[in-house]
ZADO-1210 file (C-alpha; in nm, 4 decimals, padded with zeros to 6 digits):
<atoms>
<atom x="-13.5310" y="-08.0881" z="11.9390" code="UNK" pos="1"/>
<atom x="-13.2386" y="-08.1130" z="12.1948" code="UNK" pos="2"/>
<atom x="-13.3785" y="-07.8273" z="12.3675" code="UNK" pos="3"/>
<atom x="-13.7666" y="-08.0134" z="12.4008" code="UNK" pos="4"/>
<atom x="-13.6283" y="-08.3316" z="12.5194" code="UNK" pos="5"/>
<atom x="-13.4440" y="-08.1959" z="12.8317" code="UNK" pos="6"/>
<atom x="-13.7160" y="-07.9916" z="12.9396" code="UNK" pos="7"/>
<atom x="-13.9469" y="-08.2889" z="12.8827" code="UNK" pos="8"/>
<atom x="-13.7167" y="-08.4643" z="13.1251" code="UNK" pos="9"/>
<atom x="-13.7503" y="-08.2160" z="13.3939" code="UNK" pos="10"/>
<atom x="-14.0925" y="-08.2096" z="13.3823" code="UNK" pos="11"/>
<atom x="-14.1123" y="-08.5689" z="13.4237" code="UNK" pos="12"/>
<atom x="-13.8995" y="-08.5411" z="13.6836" code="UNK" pos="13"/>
<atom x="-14.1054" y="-08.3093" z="13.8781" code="UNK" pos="14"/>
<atom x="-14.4042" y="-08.5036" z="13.8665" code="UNK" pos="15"/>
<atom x="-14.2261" y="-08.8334" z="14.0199" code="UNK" pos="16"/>
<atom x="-14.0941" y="-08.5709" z="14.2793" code="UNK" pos="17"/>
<atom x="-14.4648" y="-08.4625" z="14.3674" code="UNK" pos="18"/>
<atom x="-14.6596" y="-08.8245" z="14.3430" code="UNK" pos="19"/>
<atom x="-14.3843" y="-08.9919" z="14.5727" code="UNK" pos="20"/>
<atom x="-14.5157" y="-08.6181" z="14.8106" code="UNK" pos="21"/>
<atom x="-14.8253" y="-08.6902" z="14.7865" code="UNK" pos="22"/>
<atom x="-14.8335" y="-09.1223" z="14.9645" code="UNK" pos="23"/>
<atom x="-14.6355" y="-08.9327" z="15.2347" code="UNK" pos="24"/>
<atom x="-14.6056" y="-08.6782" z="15.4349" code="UNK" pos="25"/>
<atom x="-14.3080" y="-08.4546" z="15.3427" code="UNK" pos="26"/>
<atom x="-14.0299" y="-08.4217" z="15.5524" code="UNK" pos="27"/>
<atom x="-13.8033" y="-08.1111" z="15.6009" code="UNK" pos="28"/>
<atom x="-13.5235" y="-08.2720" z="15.4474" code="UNK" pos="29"/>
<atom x="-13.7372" y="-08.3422" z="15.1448" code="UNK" pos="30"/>
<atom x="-13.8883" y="-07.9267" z="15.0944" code="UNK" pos="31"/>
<atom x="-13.5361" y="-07.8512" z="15.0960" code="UNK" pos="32"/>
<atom x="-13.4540" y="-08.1140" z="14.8450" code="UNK" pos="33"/>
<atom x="-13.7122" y="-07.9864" z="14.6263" code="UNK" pos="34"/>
<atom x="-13.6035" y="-07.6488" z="14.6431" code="UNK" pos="35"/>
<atom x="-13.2733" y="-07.7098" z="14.4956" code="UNK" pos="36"/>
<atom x="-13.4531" y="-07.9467" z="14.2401" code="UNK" pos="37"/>
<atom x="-13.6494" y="-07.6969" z="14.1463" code="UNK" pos="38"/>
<atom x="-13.3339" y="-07.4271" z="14.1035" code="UNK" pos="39"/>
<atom x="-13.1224" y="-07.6654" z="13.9158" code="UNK" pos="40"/>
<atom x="-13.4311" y="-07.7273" z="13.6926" code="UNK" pos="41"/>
<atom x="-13.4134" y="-07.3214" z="13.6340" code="UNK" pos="42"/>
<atom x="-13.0326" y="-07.3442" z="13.5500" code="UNK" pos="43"/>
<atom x="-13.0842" y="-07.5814" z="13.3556" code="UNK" pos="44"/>
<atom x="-13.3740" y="-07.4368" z="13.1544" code="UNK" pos="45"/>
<atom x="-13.1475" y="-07.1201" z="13.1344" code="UNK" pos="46"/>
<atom x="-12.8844" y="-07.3302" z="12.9939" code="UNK" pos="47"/>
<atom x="-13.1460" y="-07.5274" z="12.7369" code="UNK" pos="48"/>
<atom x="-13.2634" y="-07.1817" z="12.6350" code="UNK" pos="49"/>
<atom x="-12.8345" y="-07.0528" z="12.5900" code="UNK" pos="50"/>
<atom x="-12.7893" y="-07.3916" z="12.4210" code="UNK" pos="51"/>
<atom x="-13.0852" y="-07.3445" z="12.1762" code="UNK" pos="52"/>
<atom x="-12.9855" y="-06.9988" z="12.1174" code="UNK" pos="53"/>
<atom x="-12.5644" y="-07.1374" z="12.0186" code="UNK" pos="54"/>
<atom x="-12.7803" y="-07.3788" z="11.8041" code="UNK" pos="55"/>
<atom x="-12.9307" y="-07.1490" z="11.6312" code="UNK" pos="56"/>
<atom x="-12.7023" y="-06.9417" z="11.5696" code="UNK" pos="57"/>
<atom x="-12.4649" y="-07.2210" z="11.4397" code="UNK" pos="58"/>
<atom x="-12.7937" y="-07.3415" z="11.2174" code="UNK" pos="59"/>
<atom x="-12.7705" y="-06.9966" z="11.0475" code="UNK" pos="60"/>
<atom x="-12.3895" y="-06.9895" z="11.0164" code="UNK" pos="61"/>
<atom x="-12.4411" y="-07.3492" z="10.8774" code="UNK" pos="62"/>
<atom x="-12.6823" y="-07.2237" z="10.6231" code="UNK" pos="63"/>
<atom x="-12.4896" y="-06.9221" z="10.5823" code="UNK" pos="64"/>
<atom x="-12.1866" y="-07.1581" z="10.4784" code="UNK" pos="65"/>
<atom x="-12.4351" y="-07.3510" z="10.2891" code="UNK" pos="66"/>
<atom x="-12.5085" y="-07.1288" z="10.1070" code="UNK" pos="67"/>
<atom x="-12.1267" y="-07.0138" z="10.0251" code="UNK" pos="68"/>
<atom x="-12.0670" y="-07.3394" z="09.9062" code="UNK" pos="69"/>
<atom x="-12.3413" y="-07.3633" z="09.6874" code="UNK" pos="70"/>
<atom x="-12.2376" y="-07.0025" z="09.5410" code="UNK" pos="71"/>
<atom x="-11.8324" y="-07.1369" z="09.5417" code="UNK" pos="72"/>
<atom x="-11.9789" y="-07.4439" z="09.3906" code="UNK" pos="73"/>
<atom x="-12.1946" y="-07.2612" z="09.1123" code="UNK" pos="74"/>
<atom x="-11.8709" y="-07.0230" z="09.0154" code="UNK" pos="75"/>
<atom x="-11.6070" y="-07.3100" z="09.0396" code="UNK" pos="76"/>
<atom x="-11.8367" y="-07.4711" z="08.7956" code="UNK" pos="77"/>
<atom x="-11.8753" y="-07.1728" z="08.5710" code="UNK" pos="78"/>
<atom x="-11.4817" y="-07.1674" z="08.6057" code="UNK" pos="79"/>
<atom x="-11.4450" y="-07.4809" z="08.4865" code="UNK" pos="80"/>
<atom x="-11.6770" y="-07.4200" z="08.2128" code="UNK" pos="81"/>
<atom x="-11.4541" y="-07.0874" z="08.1205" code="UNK" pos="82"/>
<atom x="-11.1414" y="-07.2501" z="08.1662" code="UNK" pos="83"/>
<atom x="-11.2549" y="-07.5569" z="07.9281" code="UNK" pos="84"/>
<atom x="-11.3997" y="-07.3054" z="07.6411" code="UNK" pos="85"/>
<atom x="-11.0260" y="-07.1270" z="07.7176" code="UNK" pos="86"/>
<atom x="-10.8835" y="-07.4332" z="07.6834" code="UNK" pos="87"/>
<atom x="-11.0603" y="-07.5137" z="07.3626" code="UNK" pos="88"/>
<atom x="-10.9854" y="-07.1776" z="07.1798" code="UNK" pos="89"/>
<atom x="-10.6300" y="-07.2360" z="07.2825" code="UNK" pos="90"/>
<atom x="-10.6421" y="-07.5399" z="07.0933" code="UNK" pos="91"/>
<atom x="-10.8426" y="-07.3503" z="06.8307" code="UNK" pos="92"/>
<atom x="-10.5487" y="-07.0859" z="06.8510" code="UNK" pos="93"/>
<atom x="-10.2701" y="-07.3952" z="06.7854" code="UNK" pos="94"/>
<atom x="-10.4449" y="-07.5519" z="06.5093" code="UNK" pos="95"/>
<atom x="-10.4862" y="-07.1645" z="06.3308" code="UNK" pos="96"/>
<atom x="-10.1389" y="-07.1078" z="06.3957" code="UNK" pos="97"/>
<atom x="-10.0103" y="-07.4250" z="06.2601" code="UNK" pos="98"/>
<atom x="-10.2026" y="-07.3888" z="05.9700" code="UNK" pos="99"/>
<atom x="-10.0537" y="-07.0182" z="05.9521" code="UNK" pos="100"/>
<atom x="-09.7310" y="-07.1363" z="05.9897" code="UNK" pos="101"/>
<atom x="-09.7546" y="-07.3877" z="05.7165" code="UNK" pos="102"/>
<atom x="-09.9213" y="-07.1385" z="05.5034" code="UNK" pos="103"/>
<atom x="-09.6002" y="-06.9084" z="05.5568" code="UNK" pos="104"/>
<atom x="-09.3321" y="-07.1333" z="05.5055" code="UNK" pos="105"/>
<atom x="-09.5109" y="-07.2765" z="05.1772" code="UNK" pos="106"/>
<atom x="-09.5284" y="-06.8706" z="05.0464" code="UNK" pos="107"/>
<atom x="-09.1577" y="-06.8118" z="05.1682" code="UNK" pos="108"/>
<atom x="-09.0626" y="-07.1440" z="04.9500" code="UNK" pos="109"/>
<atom x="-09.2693" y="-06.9843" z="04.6320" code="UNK" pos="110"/>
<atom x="-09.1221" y="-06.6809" z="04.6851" code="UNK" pos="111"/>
<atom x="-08.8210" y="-06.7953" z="04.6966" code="UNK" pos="112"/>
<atom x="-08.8852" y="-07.0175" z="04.3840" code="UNK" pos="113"/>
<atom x="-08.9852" y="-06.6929" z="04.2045" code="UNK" pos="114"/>
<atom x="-08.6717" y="-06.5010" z="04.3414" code="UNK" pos="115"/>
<atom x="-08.4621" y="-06.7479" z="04.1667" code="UNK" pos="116"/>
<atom x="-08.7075" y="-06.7225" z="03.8400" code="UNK" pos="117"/>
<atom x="-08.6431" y="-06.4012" z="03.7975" code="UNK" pos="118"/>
<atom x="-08.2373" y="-06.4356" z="03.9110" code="UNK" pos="119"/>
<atom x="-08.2246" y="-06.6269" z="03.6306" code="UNK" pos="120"/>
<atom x="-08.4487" y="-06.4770" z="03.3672" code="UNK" pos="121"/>
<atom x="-08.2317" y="-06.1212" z="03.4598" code="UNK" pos="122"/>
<atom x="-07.8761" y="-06.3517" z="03.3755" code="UNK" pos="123"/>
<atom x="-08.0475" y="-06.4885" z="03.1049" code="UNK" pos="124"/>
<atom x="-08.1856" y="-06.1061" z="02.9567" code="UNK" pos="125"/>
<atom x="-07.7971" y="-05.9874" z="03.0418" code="UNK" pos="126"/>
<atom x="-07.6513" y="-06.2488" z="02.8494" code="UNK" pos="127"/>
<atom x="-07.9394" y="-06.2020" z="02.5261" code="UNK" pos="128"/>
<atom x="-07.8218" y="-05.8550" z="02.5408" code="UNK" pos="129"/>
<atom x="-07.5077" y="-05.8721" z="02.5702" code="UNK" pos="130"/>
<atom x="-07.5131" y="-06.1158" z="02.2742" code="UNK" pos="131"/>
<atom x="-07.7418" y="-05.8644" z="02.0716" code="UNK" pos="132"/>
<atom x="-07.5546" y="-05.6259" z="02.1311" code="UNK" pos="133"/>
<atom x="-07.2054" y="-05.7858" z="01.9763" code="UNK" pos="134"/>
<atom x="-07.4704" y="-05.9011" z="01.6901" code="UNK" pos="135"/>
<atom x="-07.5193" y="-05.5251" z="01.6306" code="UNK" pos="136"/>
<atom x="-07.2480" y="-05.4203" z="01.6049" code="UNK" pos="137"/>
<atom x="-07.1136" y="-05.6690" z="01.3575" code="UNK" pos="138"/>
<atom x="-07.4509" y="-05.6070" z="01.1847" code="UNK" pos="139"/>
<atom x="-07.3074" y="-05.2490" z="01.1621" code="UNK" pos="140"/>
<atom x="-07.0001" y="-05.3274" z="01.0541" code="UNK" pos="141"/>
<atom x="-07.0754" y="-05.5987" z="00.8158" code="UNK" pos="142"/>
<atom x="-07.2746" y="-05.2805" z="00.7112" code="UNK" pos="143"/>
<atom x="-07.0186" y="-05.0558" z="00.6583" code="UNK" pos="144"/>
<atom x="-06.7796" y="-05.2944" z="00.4761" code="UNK" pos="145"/>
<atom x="-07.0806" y="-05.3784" z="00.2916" code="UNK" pos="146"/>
<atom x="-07.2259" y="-05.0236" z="00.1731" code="UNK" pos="147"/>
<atom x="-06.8980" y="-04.8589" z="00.1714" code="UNK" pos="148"/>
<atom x="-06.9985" y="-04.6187" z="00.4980" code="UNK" pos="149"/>
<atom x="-06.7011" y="-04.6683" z="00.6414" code="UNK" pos="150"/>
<atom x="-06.4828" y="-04.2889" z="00.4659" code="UNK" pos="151"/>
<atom x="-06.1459" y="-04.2657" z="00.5923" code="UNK" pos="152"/>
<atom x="-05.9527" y="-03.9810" z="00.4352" code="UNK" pos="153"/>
<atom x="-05.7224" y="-03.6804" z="00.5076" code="UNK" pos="154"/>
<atom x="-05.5055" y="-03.4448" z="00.3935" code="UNK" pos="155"/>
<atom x="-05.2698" y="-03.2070" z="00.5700" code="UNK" pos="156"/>
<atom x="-04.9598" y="-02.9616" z="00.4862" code="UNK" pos="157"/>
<atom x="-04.6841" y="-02.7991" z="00.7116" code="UNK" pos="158"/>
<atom x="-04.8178" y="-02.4562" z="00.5633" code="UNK" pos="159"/>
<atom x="-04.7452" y="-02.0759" z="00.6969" code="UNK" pos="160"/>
<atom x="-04.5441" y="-01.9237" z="00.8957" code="UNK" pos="161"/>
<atom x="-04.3328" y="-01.9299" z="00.5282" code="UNK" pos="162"/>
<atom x="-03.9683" y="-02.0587" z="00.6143" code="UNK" pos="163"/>
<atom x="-03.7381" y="-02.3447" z="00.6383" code="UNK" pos="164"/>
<atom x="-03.7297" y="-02.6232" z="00.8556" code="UNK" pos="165"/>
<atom x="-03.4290" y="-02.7868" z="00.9418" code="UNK" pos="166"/>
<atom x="-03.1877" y="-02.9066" z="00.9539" code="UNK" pos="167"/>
<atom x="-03.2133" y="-03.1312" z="01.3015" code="UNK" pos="168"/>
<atom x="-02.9380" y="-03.2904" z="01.4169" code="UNK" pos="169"/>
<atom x="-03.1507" y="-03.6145" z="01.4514" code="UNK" pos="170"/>
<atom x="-03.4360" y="-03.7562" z="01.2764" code="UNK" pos="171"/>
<atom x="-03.7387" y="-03.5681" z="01.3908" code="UNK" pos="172"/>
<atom x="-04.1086" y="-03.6165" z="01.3540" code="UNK" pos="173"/>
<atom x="-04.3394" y="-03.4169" z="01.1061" code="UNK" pos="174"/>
<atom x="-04.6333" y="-03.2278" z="01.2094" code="UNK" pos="175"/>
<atom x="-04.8633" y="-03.1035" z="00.9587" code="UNK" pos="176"/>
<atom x="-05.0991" y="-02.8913" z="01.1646" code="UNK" pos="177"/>
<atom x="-05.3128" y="-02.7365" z="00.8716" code="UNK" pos="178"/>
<atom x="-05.5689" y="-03.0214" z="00.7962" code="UNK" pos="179"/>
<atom x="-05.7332" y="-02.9490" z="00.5057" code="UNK" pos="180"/>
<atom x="-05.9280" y="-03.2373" z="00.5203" code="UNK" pos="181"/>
<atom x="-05.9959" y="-03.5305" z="00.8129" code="UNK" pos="182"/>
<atom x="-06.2775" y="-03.7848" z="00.6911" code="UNK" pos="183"/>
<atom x="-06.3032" y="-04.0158" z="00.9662" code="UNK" pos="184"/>
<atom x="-06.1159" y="-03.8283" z="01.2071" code="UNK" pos="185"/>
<atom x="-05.8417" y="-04.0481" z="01.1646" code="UNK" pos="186"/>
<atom x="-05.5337" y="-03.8397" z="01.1461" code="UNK" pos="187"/>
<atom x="-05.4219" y="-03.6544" z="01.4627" code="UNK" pos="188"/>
<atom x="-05.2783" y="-03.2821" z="01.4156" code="UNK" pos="189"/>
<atom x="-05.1018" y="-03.2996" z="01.7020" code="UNK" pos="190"/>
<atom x="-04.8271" y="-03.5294" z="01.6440" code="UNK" pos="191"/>
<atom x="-04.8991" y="-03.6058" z="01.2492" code="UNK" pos="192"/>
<atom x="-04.9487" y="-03.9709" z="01.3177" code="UNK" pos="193"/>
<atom x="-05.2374" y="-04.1094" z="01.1194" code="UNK" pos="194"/>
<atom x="-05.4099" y="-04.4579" z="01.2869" code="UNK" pos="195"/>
<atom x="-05.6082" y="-04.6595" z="01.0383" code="UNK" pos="196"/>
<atom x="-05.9765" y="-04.7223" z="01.1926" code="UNK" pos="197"/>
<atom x="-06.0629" y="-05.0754" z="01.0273" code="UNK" pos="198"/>
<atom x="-05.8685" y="-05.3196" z="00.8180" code="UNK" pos="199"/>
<atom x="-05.8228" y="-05.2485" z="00.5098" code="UNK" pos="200"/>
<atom x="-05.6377" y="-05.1184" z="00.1853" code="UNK" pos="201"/>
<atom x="-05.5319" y="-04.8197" z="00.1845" code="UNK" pos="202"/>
<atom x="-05.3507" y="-04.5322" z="-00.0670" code="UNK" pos="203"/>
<atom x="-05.0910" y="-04.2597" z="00.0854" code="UNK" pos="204"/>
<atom x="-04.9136" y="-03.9628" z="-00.0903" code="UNK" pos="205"/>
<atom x="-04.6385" y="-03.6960" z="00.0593" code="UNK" pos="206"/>
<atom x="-04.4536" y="-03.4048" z="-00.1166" code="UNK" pos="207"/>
<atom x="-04.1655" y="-03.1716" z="00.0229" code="UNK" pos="208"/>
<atom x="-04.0585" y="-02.8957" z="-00.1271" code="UNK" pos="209"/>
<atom x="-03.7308" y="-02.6490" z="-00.0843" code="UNK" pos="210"/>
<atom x="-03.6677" y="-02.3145" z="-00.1890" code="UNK" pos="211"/>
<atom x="-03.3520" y="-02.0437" z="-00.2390" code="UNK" pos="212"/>
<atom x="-03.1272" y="-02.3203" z="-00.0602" code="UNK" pos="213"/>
<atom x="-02.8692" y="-02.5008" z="-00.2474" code="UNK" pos="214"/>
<atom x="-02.6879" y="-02.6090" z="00.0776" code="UNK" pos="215"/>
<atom x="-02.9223" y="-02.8409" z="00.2473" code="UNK" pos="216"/>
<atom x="-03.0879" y="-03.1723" z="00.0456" code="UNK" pos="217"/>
<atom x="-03.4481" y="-03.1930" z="00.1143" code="UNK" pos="218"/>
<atom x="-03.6678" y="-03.5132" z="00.2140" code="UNK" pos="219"/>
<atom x="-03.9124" y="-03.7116" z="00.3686" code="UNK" pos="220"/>
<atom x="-03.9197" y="-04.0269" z="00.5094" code="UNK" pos="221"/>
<atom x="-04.2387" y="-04.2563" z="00.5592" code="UNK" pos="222"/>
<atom x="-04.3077" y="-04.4565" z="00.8315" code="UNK" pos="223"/>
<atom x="-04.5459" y="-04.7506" z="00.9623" code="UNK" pos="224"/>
<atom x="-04.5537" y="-04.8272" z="01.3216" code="UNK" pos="225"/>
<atom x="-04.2058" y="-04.7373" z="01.3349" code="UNK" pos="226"/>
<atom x="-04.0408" y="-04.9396" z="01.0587" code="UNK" pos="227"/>
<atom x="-03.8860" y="-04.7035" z="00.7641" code="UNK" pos="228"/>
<atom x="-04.0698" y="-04.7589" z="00.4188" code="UNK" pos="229"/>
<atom x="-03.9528" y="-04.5041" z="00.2122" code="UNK" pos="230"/>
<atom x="-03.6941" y="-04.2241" z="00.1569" code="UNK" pos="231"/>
<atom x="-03.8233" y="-03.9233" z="-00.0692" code="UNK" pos="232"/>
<atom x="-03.5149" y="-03.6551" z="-00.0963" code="UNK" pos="233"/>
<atom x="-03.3019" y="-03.4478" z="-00.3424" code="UNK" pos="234"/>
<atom x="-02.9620" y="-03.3048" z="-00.3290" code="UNK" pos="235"/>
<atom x="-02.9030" y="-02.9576" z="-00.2528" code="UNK" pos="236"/>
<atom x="-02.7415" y="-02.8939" z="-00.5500" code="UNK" pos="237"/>
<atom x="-03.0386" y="-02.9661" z="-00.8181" code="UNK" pos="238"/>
<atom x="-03.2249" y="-02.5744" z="-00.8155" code="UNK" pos="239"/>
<atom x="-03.3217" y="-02.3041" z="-00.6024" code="UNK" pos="240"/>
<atom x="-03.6862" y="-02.4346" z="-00.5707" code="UNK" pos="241"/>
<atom x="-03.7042" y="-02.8037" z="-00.5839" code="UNK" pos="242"/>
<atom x="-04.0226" y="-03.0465" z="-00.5711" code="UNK" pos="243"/>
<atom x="-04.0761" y="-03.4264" z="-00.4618" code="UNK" pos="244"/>
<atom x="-04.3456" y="-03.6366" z="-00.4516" code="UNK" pos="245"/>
<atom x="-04.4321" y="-04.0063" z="-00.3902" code="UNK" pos="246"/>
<atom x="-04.7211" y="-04.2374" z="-00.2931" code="UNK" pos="247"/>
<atom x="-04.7782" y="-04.5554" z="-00.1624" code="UNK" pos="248"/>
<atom x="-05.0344" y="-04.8425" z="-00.0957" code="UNK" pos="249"/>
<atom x="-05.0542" y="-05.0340" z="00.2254" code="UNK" pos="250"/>
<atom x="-05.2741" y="-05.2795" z="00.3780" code="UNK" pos="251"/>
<atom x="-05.3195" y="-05.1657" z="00.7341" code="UNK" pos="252"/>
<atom x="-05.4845" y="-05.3858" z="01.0356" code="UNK" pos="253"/>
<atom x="-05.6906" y="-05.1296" z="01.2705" code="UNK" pos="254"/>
<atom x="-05.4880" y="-04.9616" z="01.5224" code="UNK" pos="255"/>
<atom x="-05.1726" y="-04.9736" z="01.2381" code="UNK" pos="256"/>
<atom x="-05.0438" y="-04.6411" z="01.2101" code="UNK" pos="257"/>
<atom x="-04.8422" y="-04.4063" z="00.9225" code="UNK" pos="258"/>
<atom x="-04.6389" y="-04.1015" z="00.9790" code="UNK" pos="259"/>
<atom x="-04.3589" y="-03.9130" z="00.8274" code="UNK" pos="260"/>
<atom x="-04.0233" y="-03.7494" z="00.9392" code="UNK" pos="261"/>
<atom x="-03.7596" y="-03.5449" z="00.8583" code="UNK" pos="262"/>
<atom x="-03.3888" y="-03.7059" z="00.7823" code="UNK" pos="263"/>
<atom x="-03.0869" y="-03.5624" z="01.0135" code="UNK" pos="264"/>
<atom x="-02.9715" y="-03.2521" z="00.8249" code="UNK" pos="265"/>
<atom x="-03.2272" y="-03.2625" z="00.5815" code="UNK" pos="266"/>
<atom x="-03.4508" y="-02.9437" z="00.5138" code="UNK" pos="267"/>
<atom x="-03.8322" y="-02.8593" z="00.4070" code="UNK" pos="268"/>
<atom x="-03.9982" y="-02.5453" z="00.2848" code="UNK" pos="269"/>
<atom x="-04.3216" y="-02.4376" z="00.3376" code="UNK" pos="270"/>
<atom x="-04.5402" y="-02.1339" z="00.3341" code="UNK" pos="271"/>
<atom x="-04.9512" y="-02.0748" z="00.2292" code="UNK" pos="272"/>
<atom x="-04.9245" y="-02.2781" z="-00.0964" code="UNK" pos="273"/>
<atom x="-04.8729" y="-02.5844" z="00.1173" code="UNK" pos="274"/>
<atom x="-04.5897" y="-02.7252" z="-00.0553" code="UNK" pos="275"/>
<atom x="-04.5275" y="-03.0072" z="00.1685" code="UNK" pos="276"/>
<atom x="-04.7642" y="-03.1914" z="00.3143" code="UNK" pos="277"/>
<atom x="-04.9096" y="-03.5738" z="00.3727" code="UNK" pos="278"/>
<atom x="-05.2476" y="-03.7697" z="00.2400" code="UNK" pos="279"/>
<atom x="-05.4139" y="-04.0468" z="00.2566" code="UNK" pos="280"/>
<atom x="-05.7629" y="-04.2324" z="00.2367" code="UNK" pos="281"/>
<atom x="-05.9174" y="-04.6239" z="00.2605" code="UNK" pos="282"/>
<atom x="-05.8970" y="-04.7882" z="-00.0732" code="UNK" pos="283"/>
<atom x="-06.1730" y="-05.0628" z="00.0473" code="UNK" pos="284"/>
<atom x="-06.2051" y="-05.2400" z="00.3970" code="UNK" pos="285"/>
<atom x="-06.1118" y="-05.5938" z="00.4071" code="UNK" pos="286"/>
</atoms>
């Protein structure tokens, strides 16, 4: 429109220029005005035409921008509407979460609560069994006292190689190592020592014998844990074989024990026949 106004103007201009010619005669001054009227007008149509051509070249970078916009525009907008949906599943994300969270701590505080459940029904079992078991075994032996289960008895003797021993120039222990019979398993071969298994009553014999000596008494002496009970013996003097014998009943705790030794300078015989030896067995439990 800027470009059809000017040359409007020019035009217009031209025509004034040629009426004023026309009442008078032209002058030479006045052909050569109009001669560099008429070249300015052609400058300044070339510059209308470079003008409109700038113009339109900055109409179609303006629409080009335009356009840009518009598209920016659109995709800011379909940004936003992305980043608002984000926005909203993030909150979506939180509230899950939370709830997740929540949801854990209440199953760690159950499991916990179980943990301790079964803490203390394990404490509780181990104390039920433990108390069973004590009830079982006074069951058993409440049992044994009751049915008479409980057989303690034994008997032993010095036996072969045949020969004396003694004399010892101390008091010494006596071994019988030829158990004839051990009920119970209460006797010990090893060092003659007999340890009664359960309270109780019960009955004890010993014997010693000597033979072809008339210069050494014979004896026995009977023992329980450690304190002298009773002296079996006879003098050297009385025979070439000689014989005692004794017995003796005792109410033993468990763990009390009964042995036998030999008196300093005292002698025993004994060969296969078993001559001396030591017995004993439970009476009753008590």
């Amino acid at each position: 429109m800027m470009r059809a106004a000017v040359v409007s103007l020019l035009l217009l201009f031209c025509l004034l220029q040629d009426s004023a010619g026309h009442s008078t005669k032209p002058k030479p001054e006045d052909r050569s005005s109009r001669k560099r009227c008429c070249g300015q007008l052609q400058s300044l149509r070339a510059l209308v035409y470079q003008q409109g051509t700038v113009l339109a070249e900055l109409r179609r970078d303006f629409v080009k921008v335009k356009n840009e916009n518009a598209a920016n525009a659109v995709a800011i907008s379909s940004l936003k509407t992305s980043l608002s949906a984000n926005q909203q599943e993030v909150q979506k994300l939180k509230k899950e979460n939370a709830a997740q969270t929540a949801e854990l701590q209440n199953v760690q505080s159950r499991l916990t609560a179980v943990e301790n459940d079964v803490k203390n029904l394990k404490n509780k079992d181990a104390e039920q069994a433990s108390g069973l078991s004590a009830l079982r075994n006074e069951l058993e032996n409440l049992r044994k006292e009751c049915s008479g289960s409980q057989k303690v008895a034994f008997s032993a003797a010095i036996g072969p190689p045949a020969g004396r021993r003694g004399p010892f120039n101390s008091e010494t222990n006596l071994v019988y190592k030829n158990v004839i019979t051990n009920i119970g398993n209460a006797y010990n071969s090893g060092t003659g020592i007999f340890t009664a298994p359960v309270k109780g009553v019960y009955y004890f014999r010993f014997t010693g014998a000597g033979y072809d000596d008339k210069k050494w008494n014979i004896g026995v002496n009977l023992y329980k844990n450690g304190q002298h009970l009773i002296h079996l013996g006879e003098n050297s003097i009385d025979g070439i074989a000689k014989h005692v014998s004794s017995g003796i009943t005792l109410e033993l705790a468990a763990g009390d024990q009964v042995h036998t030794r030999l008196p300093t300078n005292y002698v025993l015989w004994d060969d296969t026949y078993f001559r001396t030896s030591f017995s004993g067995f439970l009476l009753f439990p008590m």
